[in-house]
N, C-alpha and C positions, 0 to 999 in steps of 0.2 A: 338382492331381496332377502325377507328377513320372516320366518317362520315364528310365531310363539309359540314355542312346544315347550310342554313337562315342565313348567317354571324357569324358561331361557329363553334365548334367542337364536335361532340355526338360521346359520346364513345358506342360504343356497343360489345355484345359478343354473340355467339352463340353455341348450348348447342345441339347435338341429329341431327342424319341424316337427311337432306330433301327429300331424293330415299330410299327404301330398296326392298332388291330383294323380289319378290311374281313370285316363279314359274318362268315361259319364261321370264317374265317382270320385271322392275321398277315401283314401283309405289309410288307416289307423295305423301307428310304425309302432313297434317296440319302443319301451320307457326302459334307459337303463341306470342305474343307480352308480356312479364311479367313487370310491370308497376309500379317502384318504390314508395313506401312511404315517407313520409318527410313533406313537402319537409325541405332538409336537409341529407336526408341521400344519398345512393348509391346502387346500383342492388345486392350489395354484399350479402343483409340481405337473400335474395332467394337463394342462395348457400351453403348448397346444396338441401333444404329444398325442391325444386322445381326440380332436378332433375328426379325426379319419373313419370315427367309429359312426358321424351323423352321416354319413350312406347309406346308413343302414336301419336307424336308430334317431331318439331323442336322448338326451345325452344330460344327467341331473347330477350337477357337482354339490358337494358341500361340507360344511367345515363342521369338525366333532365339536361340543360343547367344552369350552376352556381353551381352544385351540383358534388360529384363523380370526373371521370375521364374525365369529359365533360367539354370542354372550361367554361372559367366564362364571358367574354364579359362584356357588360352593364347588371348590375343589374336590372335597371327598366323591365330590360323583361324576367325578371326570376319569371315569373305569370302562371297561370293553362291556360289562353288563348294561351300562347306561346308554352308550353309543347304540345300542342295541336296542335297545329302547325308542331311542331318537329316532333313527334311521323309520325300523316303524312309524313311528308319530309321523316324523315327515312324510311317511308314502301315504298315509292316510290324510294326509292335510291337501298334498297334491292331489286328491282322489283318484291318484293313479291305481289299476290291478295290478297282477303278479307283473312284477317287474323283472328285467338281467341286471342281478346284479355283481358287480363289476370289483372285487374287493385286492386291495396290493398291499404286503405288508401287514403292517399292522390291521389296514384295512380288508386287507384279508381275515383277517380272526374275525376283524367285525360283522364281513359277508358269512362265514362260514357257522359262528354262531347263532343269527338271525337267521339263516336258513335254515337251521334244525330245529330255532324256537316257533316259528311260523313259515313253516313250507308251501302252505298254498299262499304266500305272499312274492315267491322266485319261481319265476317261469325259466329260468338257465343261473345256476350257478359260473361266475367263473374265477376262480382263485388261482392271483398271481403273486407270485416269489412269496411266500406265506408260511404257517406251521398254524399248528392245532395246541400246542402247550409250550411249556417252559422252556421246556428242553433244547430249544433252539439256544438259547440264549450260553449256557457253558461251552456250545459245539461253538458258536461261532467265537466264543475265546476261547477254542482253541487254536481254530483257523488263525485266527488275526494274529497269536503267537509264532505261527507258520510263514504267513505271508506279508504281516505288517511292518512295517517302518517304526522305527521309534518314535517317530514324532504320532503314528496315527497310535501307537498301542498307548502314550500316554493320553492322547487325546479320549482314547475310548475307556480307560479308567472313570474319566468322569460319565459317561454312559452308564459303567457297571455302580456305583456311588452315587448318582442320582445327585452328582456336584455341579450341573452349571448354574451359573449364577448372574446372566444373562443375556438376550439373544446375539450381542454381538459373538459372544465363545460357541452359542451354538452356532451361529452362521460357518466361525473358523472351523468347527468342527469337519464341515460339507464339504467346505474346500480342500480342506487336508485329506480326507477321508475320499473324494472323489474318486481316484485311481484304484479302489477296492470295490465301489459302488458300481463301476462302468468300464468296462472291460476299455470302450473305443469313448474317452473319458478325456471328453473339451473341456480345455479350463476355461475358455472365456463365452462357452456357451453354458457354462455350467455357473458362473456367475451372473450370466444376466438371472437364470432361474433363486437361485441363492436372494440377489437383490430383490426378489418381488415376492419372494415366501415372506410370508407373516410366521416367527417361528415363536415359538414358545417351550422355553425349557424349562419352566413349573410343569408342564403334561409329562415332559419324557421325562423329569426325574421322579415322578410320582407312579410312572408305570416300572422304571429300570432300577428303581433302588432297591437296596437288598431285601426291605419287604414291602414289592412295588408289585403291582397286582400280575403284571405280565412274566413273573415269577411263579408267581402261585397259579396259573388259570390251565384248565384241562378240557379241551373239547372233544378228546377222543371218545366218551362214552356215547357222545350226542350226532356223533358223523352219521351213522346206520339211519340215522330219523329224517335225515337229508331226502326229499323225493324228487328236485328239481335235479335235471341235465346237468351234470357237472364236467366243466373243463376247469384241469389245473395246470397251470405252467409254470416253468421253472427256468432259473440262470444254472447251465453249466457251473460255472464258476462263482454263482453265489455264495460270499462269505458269510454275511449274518444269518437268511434264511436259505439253508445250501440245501441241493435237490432231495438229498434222502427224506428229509420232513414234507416237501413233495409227494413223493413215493405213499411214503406215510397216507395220507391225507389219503390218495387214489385208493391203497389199500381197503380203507375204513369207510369210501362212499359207494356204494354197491353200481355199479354202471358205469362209473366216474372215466373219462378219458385222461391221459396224463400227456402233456408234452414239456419235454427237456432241451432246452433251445442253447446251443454249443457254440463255445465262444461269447456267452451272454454269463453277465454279473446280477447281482440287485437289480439294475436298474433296465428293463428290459425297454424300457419307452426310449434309450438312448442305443441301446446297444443291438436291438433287431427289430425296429420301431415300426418296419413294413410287415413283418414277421408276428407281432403281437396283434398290429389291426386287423390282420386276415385270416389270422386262428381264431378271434372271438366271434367273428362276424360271420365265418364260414361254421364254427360251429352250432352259433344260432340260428341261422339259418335253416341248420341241418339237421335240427331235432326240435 
């Protein structure tokens, strides 16, 4: 399905009842928002990974603008301020209220700066493997100089250079990169995933180049302004966004819970994937 919002097209998709019977009644289930990483990639990488969460929940995927199944329009506005924008426009098209929203990655920045810009639109914060500024980005080349392989530290040159120059290199990139992403890291369950992402390496080199906006962007002033429940979770062993940026974030959102999941990388939907459905869901729950 296809949203026209803010002069685009946002694709979205929806996942899990928003009524189920209770007795005489209907009763209304949480709307949660799942908040792609990238940028560059597509909703697709949560599928089915995120499934687990319609127990609980109605479940609204969908793809940033310039990215996925979402119009591409003018590039210059395929930034974390616009996604921000979007995501809003979307909640308001679905005339859903305060939503959980659900942010990973990149998608993380995107959940975290929409909740500080419209708080009474997030009824639960939750932010997984994520940072609030730049600064991620030199740590995790550090890391990768620590723990990478030759072949992934050349591969992530082009990451830091905002040099691919099209989806089949970024595809190579995922597979090569897998074993830093995911701690308990299937190559051929990791390629069926690969195969059905819609990737787009105009998004990620336009955020990753050297003056690509996810260099320059700072949320730490705006954390404090956050009012919704916040859970942040983190990979032990994340390389790009590794837990102390984590920490961070907890720090700066006054109430905020933090959990650190050991033995877990990046990719937390692969590497403690019972462990992720039943922190968010126990959390929402719980507040």
């Amino acid at each position: 399905m296809r949203a026209p919002l803010r002069g685009t097209e946002i694709f979205f998709d929806i996942d899990g009842p928003g009524w189920v019977p209770d007795g005489p009644a209907l009763r209304q289930r949480p709307v949660a928002f799942a908040i792609h990483g990238g940028p560059g990639g597509d909703h697709s990488g949560f599928k089915p990974g995120y499934g687990g969460l319609t127990r609980a929940m109605q479940v609204v995927y969908f793809d940033h603008r310039g990215q996925g199944r979402s119009g591409r329009g003018d590039p210059t506005r395929w930034t974390l301020d616009e996604a921000v924008e979007d995501m809003e426009a979307l909640r308001q098209y679905l005339g859903c209220g305060p939503i959980v929203s659900i942010g990973t990655s990149y998608g993380g920045m995107v959940a975290l700066a929409h909740a500080a810009r419209y708080p009474a639109a997030v009824s639960h914060l939750i932010a997984v493997v994520t940072a609030s500024h730049g600064g991620f980005i030199p740590r995790a080349q550090q890391i990768l100089a620590e723990r990478g392989s030759p072949a992934q530290q050349a591969l992530c040159a082009k990451v830091w250079e905002g040099g691919f120059e099209s989806e089949a290199e970024l595809k190579d990139y995922y597979r090569v990169m897998g074993p830093l992403y995911a701690v308990r890291h299937d190559p051929a369950a990791a390629e069926a995933g690969i195969a059905r992402t819609i990737h787009s390496p105009e998004a990620l080199n336009l955020a990753f180049k050297p003056d690509g906006f996810l260099r320059r962007f700072d949320l730490r002033p705006a954390l404090s302004r956050i009012t919704a429940p916040t859970l942040v979770l983190a990979g032990a062993r994340d390389w790009i966004c590794p837990p102390e940026f984590a920490e961070e974030i907890h720090r700066l959102i006054p109430g905020s819970r933090l959990v650190v999941i050991e033995n877990a990388s990046h990719s937390l939907r692969v590497d403690a994937p019972e462990r992720l459905i039943a922190e968010i869901i126990a959390f929402t729950e719980g507040n």
